[in-house]
C-alpha positions, 0 to 999 in steps of 0.5 A: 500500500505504498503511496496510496493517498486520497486523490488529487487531479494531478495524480496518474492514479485513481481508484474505485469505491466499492465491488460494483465499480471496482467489478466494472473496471476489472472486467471490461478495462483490466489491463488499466487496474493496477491494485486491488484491495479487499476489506477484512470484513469483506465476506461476499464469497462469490463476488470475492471469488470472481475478484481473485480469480480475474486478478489471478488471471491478469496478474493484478495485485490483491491485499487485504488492508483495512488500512487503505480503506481507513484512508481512501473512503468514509463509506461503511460499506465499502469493502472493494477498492481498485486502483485504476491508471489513468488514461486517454480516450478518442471520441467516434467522430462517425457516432452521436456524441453527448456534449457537456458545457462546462459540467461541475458536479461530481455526481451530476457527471456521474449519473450522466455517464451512466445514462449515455451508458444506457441509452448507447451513446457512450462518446462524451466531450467535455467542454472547459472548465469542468469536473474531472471525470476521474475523480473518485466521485464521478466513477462512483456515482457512474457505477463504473460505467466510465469505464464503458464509453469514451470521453475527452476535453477541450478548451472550446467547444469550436475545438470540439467542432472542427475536430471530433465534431466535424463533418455531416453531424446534427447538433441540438442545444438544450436550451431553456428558450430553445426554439422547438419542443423536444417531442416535436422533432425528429433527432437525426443521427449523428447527433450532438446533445449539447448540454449546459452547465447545472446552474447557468445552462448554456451561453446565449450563443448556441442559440444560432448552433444547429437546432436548439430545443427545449424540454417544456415542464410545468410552472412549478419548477423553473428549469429540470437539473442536468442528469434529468434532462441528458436523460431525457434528451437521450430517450428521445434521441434514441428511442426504438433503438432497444426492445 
């Protein structure tokens, strides 16, 4: 357990809280865990089974060390810890794409990652500044499905546009005064999902990108929080695509 800390952004290294996540990144991006922990009260045999046996497999080192635990999480019931390198993705530039403006909340971009996941959108960009999608947070409230799509950053979202974005792709702000309700259009494919910061939503300039929609809702709350309306813009978007 040498070196083990709590995270900071500039680390190569960060880790996943608990057997889903840490089961998650062991199976589908073994080659990038480097450690894996096990709480001495860790008692879930199967799941136990099925931990030694990849790490065994893939020669990835396995303790028990309550000690890491002490240091790493405050969650009683976190008794699985694996320590995963960092590394880098390509967005399909021949796929949909989720764009997040400016995104600043751990859970928020968590629980998104988990709805692209879902929805079969798994190519996220990340417009600056925003939260960091290898914060131990954000791959907990992710459930591990950071490890299922692909993400990247950049400083602009005209950089996003003449690099991953470009070519014949079909662009759709979310905006509170867009100019077509969501239910009354027809998302064409490739499409951009360009979603806003969670509290001051996306600058009046992509009023004039593509086409800007809005989400109506009762008067009863003045705008849907962030994971809600990604959720539901990619229900719309990719409705008919599962069953």
């Amino acid at each position: 357990m040498a070196g083990v800390k709590r995270y900071k952004k500039e680390d190569l290294e960060s880790y996943c809280l608990g057997a889903t996540v840490s089961m998650e990144y062991l199976n589908i991006r073994p080659q990038n865990v480097t450690h894996v922990y096990l709480h001495s009260a860790f008692h879930e045999s199967e799941t136990k089974e099925k931990i030694l046996k990849i790490c065994k497999e893939r020669h990835i080192p396995c303790d028990t060390s309550d000690k890491v635990f002490s240091i790493l999480s405050q969650k009683e019931n976190c008794f699985v810890i694996a320590m995963i390198r960092k590394y880098s993705c390509e967005l399909d530039k021949n796929a949909s794409h989720v764009v997040l403006v400016n995104p600043s909340n751990s859970g928020n971009a968590g629980t998104i990652i988990r709805s692209a996941t879902g929805f079969g959108v798994p190519n996220i960009a990340i417009i600056r500044p925003a939260v960091d999608f290898f914060d131990p947070k954000v791959i907990r409230a992710s459930m591990g499905a950071l490890s299922r799509v692909n993400f990247k950053y950049y400083d602009s979202f005209e950089e996003y546009m003449q690099t991953d974005g470009a070519g014949e792709r079909y662009c759709y702000p979310f905006m509170l005064d867009g100019s077509v309700r969501l239910h009354e259009i027809q998302i064409r494919k490739p499409f951009s999902l360009i979603m806003g910061n969670e509290a001051t939503g996306l600058p009046d300039s992509f009023a004039s990108v593509g086409q800007p929609v809005r989400i109506e809702h009762g008067n009863g709350i003045d705008s849907l929080n962030l994971p809600i309306a990604t959720s539901i813009g990619l229900y719309e978007a990719t409705k008919g695509s599962f069953g």
